[in-house]
Structures are given as structure tokens and as C-alpha cells.
C-alpha positions in Angstrom: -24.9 -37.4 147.2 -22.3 -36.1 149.2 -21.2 -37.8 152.5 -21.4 -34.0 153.9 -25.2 -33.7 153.4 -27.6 -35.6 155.2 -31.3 -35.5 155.6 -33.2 -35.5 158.7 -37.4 -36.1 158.4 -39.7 -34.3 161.1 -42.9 -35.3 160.8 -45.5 -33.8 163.8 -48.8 -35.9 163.6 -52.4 -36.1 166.0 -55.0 -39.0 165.4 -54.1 -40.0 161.8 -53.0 -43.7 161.7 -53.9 -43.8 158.1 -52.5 -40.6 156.9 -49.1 -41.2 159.1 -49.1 -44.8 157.3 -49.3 -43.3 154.2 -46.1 -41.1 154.3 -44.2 -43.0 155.9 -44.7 -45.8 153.3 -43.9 -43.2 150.6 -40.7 -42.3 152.4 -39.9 -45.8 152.8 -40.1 -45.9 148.7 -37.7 -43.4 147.9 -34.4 -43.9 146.2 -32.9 -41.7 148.6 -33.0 -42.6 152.1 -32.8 -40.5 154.7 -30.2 -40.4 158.2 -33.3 -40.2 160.8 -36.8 -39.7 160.8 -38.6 -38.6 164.0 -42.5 -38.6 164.6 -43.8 -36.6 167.0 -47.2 -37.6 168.2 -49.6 -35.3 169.8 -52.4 -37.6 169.6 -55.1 -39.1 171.9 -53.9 -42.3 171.2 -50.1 -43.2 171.0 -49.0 -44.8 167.3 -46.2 -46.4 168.5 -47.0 -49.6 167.0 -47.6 -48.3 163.9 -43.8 -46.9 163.5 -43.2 -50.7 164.4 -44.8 -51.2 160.9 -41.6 -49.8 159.5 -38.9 -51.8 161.0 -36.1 -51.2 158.2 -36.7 -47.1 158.5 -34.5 -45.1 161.2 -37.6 -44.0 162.8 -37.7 -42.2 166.4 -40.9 -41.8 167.9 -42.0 -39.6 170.0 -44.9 -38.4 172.4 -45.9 -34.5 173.1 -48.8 -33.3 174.4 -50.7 -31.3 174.3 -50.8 -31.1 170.7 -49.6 -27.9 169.3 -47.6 -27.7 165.5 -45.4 -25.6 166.0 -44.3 -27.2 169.9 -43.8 -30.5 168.3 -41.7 -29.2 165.4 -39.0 -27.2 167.7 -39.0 -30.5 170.1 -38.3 -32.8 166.9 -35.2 -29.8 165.6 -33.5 -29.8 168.8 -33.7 -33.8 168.8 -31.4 -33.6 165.7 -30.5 -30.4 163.8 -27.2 -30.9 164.6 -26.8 -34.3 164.0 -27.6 -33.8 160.1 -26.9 -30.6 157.3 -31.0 -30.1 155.9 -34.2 -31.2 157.9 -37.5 -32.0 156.3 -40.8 -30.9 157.8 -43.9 -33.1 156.4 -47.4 -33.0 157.9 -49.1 -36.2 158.1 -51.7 -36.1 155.1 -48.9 -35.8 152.7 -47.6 -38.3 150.0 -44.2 -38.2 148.2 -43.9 -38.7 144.5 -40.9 -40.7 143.2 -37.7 -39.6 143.1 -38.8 -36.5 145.5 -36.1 -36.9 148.1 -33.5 -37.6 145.5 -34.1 -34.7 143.3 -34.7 -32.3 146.7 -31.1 -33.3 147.8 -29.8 -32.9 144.4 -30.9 -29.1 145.1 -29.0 -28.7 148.4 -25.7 -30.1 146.8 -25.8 -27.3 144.4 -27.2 -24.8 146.9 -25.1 -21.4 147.8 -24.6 -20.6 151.1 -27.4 -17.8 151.5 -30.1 -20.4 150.6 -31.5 -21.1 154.1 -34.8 -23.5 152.9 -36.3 -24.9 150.2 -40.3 -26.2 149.4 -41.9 -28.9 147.7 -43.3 -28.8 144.8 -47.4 -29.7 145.5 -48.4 -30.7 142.4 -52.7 -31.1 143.3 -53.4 -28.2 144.3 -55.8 -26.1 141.9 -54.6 -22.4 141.9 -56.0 -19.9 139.9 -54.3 -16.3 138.8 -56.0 -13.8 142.0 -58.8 -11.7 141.2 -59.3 -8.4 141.0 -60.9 -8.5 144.5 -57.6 -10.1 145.6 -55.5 -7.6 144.5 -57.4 -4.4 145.4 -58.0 -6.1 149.5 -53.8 -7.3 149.0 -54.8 -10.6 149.8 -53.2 -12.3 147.0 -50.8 -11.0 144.1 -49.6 -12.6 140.7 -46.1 -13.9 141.4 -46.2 -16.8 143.5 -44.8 -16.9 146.9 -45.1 -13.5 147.5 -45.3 -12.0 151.9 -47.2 -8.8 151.0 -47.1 -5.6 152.7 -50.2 -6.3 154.2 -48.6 -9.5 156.0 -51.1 -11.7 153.4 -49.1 -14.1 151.0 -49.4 -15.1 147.4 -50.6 -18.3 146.8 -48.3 -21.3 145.6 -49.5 -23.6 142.3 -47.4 -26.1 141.1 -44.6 -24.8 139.1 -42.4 -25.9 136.1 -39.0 -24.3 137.2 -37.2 -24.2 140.6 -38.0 -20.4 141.7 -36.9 -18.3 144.5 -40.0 -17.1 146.8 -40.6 -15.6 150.5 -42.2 -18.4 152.4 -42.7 -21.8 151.6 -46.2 -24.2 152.6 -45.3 -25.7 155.8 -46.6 -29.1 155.0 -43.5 -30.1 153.2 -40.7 -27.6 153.0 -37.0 -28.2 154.2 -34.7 -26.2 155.7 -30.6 -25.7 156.3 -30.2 -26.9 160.2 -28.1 -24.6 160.5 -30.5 -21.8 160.8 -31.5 -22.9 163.9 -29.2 -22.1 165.7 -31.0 -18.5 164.7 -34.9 -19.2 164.3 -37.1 -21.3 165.8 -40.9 -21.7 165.2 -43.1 -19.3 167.0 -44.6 -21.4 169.7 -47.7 -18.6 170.1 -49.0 -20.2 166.7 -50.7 -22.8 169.2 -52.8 -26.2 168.0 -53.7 -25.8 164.7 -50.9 -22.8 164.2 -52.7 -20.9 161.0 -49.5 -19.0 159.2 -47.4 -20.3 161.4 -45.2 -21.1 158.0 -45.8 -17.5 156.6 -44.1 -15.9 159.8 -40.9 -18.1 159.8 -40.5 -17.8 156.4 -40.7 -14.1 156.6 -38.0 -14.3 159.2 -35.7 -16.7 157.8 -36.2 -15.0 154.4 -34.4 -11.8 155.5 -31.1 -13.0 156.0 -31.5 -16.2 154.0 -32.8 -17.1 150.4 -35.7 -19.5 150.3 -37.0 -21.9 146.9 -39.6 -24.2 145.3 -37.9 -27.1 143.8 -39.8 -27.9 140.7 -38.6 -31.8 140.4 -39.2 -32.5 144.1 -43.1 -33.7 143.9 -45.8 -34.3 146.8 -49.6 -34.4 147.0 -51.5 -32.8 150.1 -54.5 -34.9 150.7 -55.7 -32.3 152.6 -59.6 -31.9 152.5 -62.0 -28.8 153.7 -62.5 -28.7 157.5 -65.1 -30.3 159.4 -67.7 -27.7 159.6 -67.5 -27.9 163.6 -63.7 -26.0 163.1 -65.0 -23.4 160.4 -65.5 -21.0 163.0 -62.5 -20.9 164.8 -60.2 -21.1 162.3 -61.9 -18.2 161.2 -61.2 -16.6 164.1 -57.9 -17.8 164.1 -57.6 -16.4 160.2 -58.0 -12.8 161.8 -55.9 -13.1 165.2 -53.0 -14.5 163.8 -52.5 -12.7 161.1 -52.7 -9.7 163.0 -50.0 -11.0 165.5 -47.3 -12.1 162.2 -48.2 -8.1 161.1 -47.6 -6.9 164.8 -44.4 -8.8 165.5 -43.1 -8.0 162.1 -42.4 -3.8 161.9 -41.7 -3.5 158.2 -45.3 -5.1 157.5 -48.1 -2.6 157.8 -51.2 -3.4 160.5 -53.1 -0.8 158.8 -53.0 -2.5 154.9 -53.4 -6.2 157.4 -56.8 -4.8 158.4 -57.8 -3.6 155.1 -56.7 -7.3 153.4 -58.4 -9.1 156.8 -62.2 -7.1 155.5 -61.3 -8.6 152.2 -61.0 -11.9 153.7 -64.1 -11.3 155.5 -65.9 -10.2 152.1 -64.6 -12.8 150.6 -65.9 -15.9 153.1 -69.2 -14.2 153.0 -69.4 -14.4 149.0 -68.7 -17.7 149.0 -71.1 -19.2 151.8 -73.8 -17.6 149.8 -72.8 -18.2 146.1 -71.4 -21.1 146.6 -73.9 -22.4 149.2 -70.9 -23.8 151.3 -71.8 -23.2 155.1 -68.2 -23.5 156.0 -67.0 -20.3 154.5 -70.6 -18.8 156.4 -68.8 -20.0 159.9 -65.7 -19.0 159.0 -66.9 -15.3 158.4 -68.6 -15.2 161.9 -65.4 -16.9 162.9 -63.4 -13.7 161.5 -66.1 -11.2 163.0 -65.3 -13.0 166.5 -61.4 -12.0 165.7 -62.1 -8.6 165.0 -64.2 -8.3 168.6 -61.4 -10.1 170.1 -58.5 -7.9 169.1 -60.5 -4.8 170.0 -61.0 -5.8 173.2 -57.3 -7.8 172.6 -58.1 -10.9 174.3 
């Protein structure tokens, strides 16, 4: 690699020892190693010792509470984006495959000037071609990585060939420091931060050009939410998506609406066929969005 690009690793976490273990043993694995790490805890519990764990790793740990994604993101990029040339954002259930870092590097050698981030290729994820229903409510489309008019974006499978796309999934996606002297993440996608990805994206995306990089392989462990959070995120599924379509003038709140019944149709279809009370939450989750944006509180 060239001396001129170097590699800084965000990585925000809250309450998972084993899952924060887990990546950064994966890091710690790679043929490619990078200039700094930082973890920035949100959690109940300070990990502290657990960094320890990794004594040969240029880790910085730090604390930030409350917990909020996108807070502890924008605290870890002014800790170092300009101390290195790309910075890696990896949530804390994620694993990296051999040779990712490497191969993800390998991309930004070659990379243009106009190419402001790049995503990881997350290779277990099961993603089917949308349905009909998907199209018609604009809620999902058949090239991947797609921001739709109605501020709703395509889903992203694992792919075969490095591609060019409008947002990338936040839990492992890199980006040109660089930019941040422009963008920052939206600190009103609080906590949890639903889409928080699909709204910088969108804004980095039109100035700079954004890729999947086929040979640069993680798996989310990520698993269906405790039933207790169905609900809100439902609700959260409505109001911030409405905000990202709101901020955003060349998206349309009028199709957003139209996609957000979809959505709406959609959770409802699935509690009942697929006798999942999650998705039956989530739907009352979404109806408690629509109140609350009518009466926009």
C-alpha cells in the first residue's frame, strides 16, 4: 500500500462485550493493519478492559454517553479524520472475512478523486429480487443500492463485481476523510438512528461517487429485534424516514407517504402470515408515527 493512504477504524459499541470481542479479534487477523482504531462506548458498563485484551492493536478507547450512533460516530471522526486518508465505520456485531482490509485498501489506491466512500461487501445476508408489492408502494427496486424518489432505498445482496451505488449499509462502509471537512452524520438520527446511513449517503452521494467493493467480505451477525423494541422502531421506521424526505427537497414527501403505507401493509402481512408478532408491533409502531407526525411531535 501506499505510505499516502492510511486507515483509520471507528467502531461505536453499547453493551456487547462478546460482539466488540469478536471484531476486534477479526481486525487483529487481518493482513492489513490499520493506523488507529477508536471504540466509542456508549454502554452501561465501560469495556475498557476488554480493549486491554488487545494489547498489540493501536486501540483508543473511549466513553460517550448517552448512547446515540450517530453522536458517537462524529466524536470518533473528529478524534482522527485528519490524522489518516480513509476511515472505517464497523458496528459491533460485525465479523471481517480474510483479506477484507487488504483488498478494501487495494480499492482506495486505485480510487479517482470523485469517489467519496466505499461499502463492504456482506456476504450473509439473504436478499431476494423485490416484489411486485415493492415496486408499486417504491419501497424497493431492482438495481441494488438504489435512494428512491420516495426517500426508500433498494436493498443490498452480496455482489460479484465492485459496483457504483447511492448509499452504502452503515455497519461497515468506509469513507474518504476528507469529506468531512463537508458532512457530518445527522445527530437528529438519535439512539438507535434508523437510516441514519441512507441520509449521509444521499448527501455525500451528490457531490461524490460511492461503491460496493466485491472482494472486501464481512458478515453481520445481526439477529431480529427483541420484541420489546418492535414497536418503536416501527415508529421510528415512519418518523425518520419522513425527516431524510423532509430535509432532502429533490425527494418527494408525497411518494414517502405512499411507500411508508406500503411499509405499513407490508408489516401487517407478515405478523399474520408469517405468525411473527414482531412485524404485528412494528405496524402499531408505524401507526404511532403516522399520529405523531400529524400532530408533529
Amino acid at each position: 500500500m501506499s505510505s499516502g493512504t492510511s486507515l483509520g477504524i471507528i467502531i461505536p459499541t453499547k453493551d456487547r462485550v462478546e460482539g466488540l470481542a469478536n471484531i476486534l479479534a477479526s481486525i487483529k487477523d487481518q493482513d492489513y493493519k490499520p493506523a488507529r482504531i477508536i471504540v466509542v462506548d456508549g454502554g452501561v458498563l465501560p469495556v475498557e478492559r476488554l480493549v486491554r485484551d488487545f494489547p498489540g492493536m493501536k486501540i483508543e478507547y473511549m466513553r460517550q454517553l448517552p448512547a446515540s450512533l450517530t453522536v458517537q460516530r462524529n466524536v470518533g471522526i473528529r478524534r482522527i479524520f485528519k490524522d489518516v486518508s480513509i476511515i472505517a465505520f464497523f458496528d459491533d456485531d460485525v465479523i471481517l472475512d480474510d483479506g477484507c482490509l487488504k483488498n478494501m485498501m487495494k480499492f482506495w489506491e486505485g480510487a479517482a478523486p470523485d469517489v467519496g466512500g466505499a461499502g463492504f461487501n456482506i456476504t450473509n445476508v439473504s436478499e431476494g429480487r423485490p416484489t411486485v408489492l415493492q415496486k408499486i408502494f417504491m419501497v424497493n427496486a431492482d438495481k441494488p443500492g438504489r435512494i428512491l424518489k420516495s426517500g426508500f432505498q433498494s436493498r443490498i445482496p452480496p455482489i460479484d463485481e465492485t459496483s457504483q451505488v447511492e448509499w452504502v449499509v452503515g455497519c461497515a462502509m468506509t469513507w474518504r476523510s476528507s469529506i468531512f471537512n463537508e458532512f457530518m452524520f445527522d445527530e437528529w438520527f438519535s439512539g438507535y438512528a434508523r437510516y441514519e446511513e441512507v441520509d449521509f449517503g444521499y448527501r455525500v452521494g451528490r457531490k461524490y461517487r460511492i461503491y460496493l467493493v466485491a472482494d472486501a467480505k464481512v458478515r453481520h451477525m445481526n439477529s431480529l429485534e427483541e420484541i420489546s423494541f418492535s414497536a418503536p422502531l416501527g415508529k421510528m421506521e415512519v418518523l425518520n424516514r419522513l425527516y431524510f424526505v423532509r430535509k432532502n427537497p429533490p425527494l418527494s414527501p408525497a411518494l414517502c407517504l405512499w411507500a411508508l403505507f406500503g411499509l405499513l401493509l407490508n408489516n401487517i402481512l407478515k405478523g399474520l402470515f408469517g405468525f411473527d408478532k414482531r412485524y404485528i408491533y412494528r405496524a402499531l409502531g408505524n401507526l404511532a408515527g403516522f399520529k405523531a407526525a400529524l400532530l408533529k411531535r
